[in-house]
VOPAGU-2260 file (C-alpha; in pm, 1 decimal, decimal comma):
REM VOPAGU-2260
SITE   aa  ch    i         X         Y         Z
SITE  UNK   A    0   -1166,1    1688,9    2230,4
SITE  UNK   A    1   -1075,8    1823,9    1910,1
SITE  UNK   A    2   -1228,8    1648,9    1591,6
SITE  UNK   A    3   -1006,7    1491,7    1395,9
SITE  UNK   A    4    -999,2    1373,5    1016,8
SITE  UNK   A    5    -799,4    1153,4     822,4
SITE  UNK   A    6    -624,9    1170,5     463,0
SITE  UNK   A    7    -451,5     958,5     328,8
SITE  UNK   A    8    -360,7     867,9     -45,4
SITE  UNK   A    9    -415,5     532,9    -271,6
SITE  UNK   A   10     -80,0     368,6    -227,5
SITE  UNK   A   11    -187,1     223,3     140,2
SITE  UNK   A   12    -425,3      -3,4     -72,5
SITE  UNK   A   13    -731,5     -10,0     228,2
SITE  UNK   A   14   -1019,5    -124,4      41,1
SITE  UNK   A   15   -1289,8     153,7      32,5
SITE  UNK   A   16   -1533,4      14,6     268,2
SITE  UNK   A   17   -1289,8     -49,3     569,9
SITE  UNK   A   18   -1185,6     365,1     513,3
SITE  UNK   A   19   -1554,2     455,5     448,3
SITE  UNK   A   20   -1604,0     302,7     848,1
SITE  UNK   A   21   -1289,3     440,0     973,5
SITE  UNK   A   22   -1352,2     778,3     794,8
SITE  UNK   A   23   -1053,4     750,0     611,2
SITE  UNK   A   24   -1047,8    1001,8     287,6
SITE  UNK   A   25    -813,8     851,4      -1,8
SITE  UNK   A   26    -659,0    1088,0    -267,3
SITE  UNK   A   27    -634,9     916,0    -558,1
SITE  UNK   A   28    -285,6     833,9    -731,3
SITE  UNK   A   29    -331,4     907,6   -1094,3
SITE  UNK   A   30    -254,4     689,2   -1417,3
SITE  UNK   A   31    -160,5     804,5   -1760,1
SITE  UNK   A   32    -214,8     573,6   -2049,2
SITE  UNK   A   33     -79,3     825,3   -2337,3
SITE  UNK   A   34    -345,0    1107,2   -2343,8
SITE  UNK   A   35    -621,4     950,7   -2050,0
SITE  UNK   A   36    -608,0     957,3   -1694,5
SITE  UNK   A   37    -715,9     761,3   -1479,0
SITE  UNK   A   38    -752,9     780,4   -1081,5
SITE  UNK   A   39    -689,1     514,9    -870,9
SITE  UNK   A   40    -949,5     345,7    -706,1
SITE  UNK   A   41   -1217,3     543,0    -856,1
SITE  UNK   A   42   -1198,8     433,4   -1227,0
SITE  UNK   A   43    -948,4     224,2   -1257,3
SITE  UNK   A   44    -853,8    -121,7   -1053,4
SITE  UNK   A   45    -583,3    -357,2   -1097,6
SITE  UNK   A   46    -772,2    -593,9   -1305,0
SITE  UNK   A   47    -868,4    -331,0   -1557,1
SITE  UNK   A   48    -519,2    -194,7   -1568,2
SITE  UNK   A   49    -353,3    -467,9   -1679,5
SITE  UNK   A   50    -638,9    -616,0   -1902,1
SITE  UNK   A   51    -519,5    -271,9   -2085,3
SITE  UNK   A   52    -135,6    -341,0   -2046,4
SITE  UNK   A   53    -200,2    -703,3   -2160,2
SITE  UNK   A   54    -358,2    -596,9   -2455,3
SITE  UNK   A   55    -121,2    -254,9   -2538,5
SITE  UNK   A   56     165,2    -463,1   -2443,4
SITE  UNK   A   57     301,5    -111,9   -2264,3
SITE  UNK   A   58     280,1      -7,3   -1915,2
SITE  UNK   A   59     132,4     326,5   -1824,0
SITE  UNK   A   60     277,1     607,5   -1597,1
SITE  UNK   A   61     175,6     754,2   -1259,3
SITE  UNK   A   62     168,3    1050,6   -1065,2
SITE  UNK   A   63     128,4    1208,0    -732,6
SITE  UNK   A   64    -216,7    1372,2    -648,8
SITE  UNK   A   65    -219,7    1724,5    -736,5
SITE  UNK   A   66    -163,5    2000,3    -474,7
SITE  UNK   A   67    -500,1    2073,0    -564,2
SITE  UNK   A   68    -650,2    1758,6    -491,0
SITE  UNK   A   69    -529,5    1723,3    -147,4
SITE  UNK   A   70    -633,6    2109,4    -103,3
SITE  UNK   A   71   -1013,5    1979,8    -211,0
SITE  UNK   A   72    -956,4    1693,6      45,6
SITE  UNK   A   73    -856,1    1899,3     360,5
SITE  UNK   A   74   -1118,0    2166,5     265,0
SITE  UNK   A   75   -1405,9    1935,4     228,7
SITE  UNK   A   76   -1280,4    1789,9     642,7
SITE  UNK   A   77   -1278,4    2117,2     774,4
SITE  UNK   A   78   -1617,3    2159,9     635,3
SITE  UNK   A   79   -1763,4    1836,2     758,1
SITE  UNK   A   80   -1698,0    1990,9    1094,1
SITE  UNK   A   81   -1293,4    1878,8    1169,0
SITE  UNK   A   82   -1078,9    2051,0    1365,9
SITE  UNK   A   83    -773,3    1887,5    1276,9
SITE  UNK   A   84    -636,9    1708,7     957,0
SITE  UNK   A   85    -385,2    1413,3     998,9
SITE  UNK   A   86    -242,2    1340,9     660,2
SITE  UNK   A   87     -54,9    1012,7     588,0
SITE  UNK   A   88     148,6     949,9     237,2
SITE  UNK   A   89     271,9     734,5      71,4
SITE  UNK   A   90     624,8     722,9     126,7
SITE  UNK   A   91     861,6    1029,7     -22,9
SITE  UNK   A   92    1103,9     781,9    -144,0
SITE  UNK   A   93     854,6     654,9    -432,6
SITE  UNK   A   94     655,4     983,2    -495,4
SITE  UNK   A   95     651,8    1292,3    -490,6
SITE  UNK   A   96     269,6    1267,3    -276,5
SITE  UNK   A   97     433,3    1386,9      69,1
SITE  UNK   A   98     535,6    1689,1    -115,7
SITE  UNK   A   99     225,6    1785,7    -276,6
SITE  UNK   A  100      16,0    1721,8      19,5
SITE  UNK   A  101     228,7    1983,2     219,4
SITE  UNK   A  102     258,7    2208,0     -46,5
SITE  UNK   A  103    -174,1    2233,7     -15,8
SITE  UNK   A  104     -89,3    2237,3     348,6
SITE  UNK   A  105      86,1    2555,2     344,8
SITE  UNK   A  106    -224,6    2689,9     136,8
SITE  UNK   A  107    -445,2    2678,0     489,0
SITE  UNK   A  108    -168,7    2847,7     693,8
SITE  UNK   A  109    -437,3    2910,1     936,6
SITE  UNK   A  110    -547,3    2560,5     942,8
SITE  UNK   A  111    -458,8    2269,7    1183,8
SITE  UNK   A  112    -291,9    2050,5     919,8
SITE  UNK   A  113     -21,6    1762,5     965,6
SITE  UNK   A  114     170,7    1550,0     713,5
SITE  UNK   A  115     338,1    1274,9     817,5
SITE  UNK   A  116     552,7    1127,2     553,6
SITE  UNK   A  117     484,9     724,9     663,9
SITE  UNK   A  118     786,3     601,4     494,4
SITE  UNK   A  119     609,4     296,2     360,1
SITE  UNK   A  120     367,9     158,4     153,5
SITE  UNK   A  121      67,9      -6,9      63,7
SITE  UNK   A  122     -34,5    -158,5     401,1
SITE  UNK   A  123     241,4     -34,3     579,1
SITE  UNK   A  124     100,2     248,1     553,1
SITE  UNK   A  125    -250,6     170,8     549,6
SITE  UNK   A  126    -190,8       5,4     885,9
SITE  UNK   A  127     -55,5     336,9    1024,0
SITE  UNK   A  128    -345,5     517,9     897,2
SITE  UNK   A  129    -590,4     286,2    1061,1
SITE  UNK   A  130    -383,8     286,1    1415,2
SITE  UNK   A  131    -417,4     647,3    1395,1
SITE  UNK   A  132    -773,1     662,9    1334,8
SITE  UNK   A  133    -882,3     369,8    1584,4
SITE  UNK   A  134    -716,8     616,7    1837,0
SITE  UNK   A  135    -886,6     853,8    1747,2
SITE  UNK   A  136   -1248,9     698,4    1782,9
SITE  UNK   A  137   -1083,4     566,7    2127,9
SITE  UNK   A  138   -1085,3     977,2    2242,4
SITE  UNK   A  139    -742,8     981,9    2152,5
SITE  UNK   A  140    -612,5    1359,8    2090,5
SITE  UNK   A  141    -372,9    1455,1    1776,9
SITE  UNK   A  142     -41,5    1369,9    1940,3
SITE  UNK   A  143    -152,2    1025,5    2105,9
SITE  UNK   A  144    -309,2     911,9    1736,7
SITE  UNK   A  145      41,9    1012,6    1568,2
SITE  UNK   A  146     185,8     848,1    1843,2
SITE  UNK   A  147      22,8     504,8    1773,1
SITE  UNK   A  148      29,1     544,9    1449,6
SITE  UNK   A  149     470,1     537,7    1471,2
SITE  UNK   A  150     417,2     261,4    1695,5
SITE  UNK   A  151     254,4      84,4    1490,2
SITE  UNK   A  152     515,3     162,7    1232,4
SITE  UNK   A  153     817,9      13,6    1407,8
SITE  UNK   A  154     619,8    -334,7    1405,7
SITE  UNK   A  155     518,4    -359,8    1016,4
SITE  UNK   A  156     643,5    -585,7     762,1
SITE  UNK   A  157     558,4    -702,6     437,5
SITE  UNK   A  158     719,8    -954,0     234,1
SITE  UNK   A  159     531,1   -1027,7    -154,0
SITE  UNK   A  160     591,8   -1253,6    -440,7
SITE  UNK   A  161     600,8   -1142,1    -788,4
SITE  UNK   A  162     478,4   -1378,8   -1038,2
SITE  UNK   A  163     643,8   -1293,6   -1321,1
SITE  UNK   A  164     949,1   -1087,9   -1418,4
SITE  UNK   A  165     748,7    -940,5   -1729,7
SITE  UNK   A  166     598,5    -626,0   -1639,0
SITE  UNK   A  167     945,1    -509,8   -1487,8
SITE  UNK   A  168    1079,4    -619,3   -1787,4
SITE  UNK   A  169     818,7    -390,2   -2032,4
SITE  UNK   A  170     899,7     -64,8   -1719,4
SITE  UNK   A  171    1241,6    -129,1   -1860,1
SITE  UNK   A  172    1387,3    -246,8   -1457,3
SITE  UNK   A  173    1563,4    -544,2   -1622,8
SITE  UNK   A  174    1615,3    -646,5   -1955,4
SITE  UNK   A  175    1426,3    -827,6   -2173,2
SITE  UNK   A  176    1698,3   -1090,4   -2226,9
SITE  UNK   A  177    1729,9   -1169,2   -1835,3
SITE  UNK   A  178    1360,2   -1171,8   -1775,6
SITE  UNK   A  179    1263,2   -1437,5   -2051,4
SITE  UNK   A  180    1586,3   -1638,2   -1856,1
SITE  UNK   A  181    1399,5   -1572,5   -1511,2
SITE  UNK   A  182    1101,9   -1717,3   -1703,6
SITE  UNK   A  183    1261,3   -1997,5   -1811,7
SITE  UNK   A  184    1402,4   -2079,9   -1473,5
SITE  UNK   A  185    1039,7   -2015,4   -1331,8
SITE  UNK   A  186    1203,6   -1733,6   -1076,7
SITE  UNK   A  187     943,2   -1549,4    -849,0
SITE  UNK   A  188    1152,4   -1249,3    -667,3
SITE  UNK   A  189    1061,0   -1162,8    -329,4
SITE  UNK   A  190    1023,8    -795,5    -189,6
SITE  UNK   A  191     986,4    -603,1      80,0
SITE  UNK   A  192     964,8    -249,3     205,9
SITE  UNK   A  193    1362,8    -105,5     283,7
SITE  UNK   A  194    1412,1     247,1     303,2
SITE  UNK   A  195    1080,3     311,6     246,7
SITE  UNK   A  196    1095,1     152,7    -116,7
SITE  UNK   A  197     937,5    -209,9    -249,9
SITE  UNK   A  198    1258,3    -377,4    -328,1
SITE  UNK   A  199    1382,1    -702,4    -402,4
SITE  UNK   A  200    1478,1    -943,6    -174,8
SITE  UNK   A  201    1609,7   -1241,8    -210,0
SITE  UNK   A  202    1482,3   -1460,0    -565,8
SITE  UNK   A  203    1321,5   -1803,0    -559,5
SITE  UNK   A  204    1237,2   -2069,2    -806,6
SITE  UNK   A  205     883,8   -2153,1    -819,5
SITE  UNK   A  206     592,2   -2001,4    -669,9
SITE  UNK   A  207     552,6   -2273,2    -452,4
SITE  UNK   A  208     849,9   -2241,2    -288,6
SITE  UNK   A  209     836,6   -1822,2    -311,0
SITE  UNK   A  210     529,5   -1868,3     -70,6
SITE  UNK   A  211     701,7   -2103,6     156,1
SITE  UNK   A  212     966,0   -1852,1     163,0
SITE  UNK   A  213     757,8   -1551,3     236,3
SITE  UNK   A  214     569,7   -1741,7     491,5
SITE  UNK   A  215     884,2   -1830,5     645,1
SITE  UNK   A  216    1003,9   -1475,8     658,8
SITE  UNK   A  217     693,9   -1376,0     745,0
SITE  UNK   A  218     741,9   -1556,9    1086,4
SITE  UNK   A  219    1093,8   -1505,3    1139,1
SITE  UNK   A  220    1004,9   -1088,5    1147,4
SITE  UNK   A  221     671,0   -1191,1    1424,8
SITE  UNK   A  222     957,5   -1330,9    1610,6
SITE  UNK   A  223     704,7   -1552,3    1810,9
SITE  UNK   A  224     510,4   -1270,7    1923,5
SITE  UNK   A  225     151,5   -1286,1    1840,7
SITE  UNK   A  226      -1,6   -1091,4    1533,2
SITE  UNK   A  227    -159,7    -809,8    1606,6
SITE  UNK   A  228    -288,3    -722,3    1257,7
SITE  UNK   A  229    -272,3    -903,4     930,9
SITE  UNK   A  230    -376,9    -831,9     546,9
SITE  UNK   A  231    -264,3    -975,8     212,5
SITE  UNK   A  232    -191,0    -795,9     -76,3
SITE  UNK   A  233    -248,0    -924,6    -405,2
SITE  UNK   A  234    -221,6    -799,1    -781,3
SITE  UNK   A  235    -544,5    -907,2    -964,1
SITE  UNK   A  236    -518,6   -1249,8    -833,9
SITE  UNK   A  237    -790,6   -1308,7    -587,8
SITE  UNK   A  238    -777,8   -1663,2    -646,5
SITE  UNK   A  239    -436,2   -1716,9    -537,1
SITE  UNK   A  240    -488,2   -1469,5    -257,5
SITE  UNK   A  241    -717,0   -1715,9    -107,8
SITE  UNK   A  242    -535,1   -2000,7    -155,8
SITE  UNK   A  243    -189,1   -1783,8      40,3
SITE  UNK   A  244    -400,8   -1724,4     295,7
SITE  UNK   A  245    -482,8   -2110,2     391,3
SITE  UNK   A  246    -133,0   -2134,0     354,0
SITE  UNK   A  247     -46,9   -1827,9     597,7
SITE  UNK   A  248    -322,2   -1994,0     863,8
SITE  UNK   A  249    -203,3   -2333,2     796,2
SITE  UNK   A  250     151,8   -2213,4     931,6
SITE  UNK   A  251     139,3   -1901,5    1126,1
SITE  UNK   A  252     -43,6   -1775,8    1437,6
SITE  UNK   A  253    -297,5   -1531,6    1199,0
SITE  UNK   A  254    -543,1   -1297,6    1390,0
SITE  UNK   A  255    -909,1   -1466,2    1305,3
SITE  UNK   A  256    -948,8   -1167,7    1074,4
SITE  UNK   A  257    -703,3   -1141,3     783,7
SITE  UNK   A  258    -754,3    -781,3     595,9
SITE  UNK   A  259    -745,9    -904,9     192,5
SITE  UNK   A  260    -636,1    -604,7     -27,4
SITE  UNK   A  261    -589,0    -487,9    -395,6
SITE  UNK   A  262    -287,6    -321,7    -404,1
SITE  UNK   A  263    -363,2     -70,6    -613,9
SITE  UNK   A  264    -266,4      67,6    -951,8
SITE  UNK   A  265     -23,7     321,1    -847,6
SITE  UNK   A  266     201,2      53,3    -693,3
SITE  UNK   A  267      73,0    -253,7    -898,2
SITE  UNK   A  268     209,0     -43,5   -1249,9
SITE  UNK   A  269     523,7    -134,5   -1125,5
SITE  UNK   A  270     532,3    -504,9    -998,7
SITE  UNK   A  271     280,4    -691,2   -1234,2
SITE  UNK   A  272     -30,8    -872,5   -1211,8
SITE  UNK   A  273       3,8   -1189,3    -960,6
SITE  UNK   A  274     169,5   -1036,9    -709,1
SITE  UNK   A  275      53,0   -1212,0    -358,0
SITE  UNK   A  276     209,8   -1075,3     -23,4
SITE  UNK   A  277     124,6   -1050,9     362,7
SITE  UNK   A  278     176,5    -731,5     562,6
SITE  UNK   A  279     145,5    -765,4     926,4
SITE  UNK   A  280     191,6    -567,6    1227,2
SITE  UNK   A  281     381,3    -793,1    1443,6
SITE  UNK   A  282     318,5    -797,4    1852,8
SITE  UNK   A  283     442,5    -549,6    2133,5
């Protein structure tokens, strides 16, 4: 049986020690405030990016690991003794990752490398990644562990609540004029992931009723079918995380476990601080 390691990047927001036991290497998404970088996950967490942007009053930009990064990741697998590299990204709609990962790709022509562009995000596709590499310590060869990992695919959704529209307002995504009326009006938009892009929903008034919403949604997608897998995803709010999830359990049929997640700069630059969401992978 062939030995196979996993990639993925910092978009599918797994905290490090659940990809540390799954073996699960994350390339880090990088962020530019003016002339410094910083890389996801490895100096830079949502709490101190937008202790930053609260006190520069200006959001920062990202960008896609470097060819060269995901070249260092796939050579350091093959020498830890892998056989084959399965490489999940973020999804091509919001970056330009899936590119640069098979651009490095082509660089080991020789090498047993696949990309799969997972169309999602943050959990979605962490939750791919994990299916993939569950299969994998299961004996599973590469085609059965992609295999699972689309399976597992068809069955995720994830539905958040923003806190506030002021952070899209500062990235310029709506106006200054209409967010200060969304404040006033207390609005809390709700996304989810369509065509493979965190967009808005539907928009409630309150959080307390944006959380009743999402939980409602939330069981609508399960359809009654049990939960096979379940994490929330919050934006430097780990209080309020805990408080959704004894919501979540208070309404839905949760799994005992319940994965709780940063979601990570690269995607939290562009909702705000207080985001709180559930992804789920809902039963066969």
């Amino acid at each position: 049986m062939p030995k196979i390691a996993f990639i993925t990047d910092t978009d599918c927001s797994l905290p490090e020690d659940l990809a540390v036991r799954y073996r699960i290497q994350q390339v880090p998404i990088t962020v530019q405030f003016g002339e410094e970088s910083f890389l996801a996950g490895v100096n830079l967490d949502d709490a101190a990016l937008f202790e930053r942007v609260d006190h520069e009053n200006k959001l920062p930009s990202t960008a896609a690991p470097s060819p060269g990064q995901f070249l260092e990741a796939y050579e350091k697998a093959f020498a830890d003794g892998a056989e084959t590299v399965l490489c999940f990204t973020v999804s091509s709609a919001v970056s330009a990752t899936y590119s640069t990962a098979v651009t490095a790709q082509q660089l080991l022509p020789k090498r047993d490398i696949t990309v799969v562009d997972t169309q999602s995000l943050s959990l979605g596709q962490g939750f791919m990644v994990l299916a993939a590499a569950k299969a994998a310590q299961q004996g599973a060869a590469k085609e059965a562990c992609l295999a699972q990992a689309q399976n597992v695919a068809q069955r995720i959704h994830l539905f958040a609540a923003l806190a506030t529209l002021k952070y899209l307002a500062m990235s310029g995504r709506v106006g200054s004029l209409a967010a200060g009326l969304a404040g006033l009006l207390s609005v809390k938009p709700i996304l989810t992931i369509q065509n493979g892009k965190l967009d808005l929903l539907e928009r409630i008034r309150t959080r307390k009723k944006a959380w009743s919403r999402v939980i409602e949604l939330a069981a609508w997608a399960a359809g009654g079918q049990p939960i096979e897998q379940m994490g929330i995803v919050h934006v430097a709010a780990p209080e309020a995380a805990r408080e959704f999830e004894q919501q979540l359990r208070a309404n839905l049929n949760c799994p005992a476990d319940i994965l709780v997640a940063d979601l990570t700069p690269g995607l939290s630059v562009h909702t705000g601080a207080g985001l709180v969401g559930v992804a789920f992978v809902a039963g066969k």
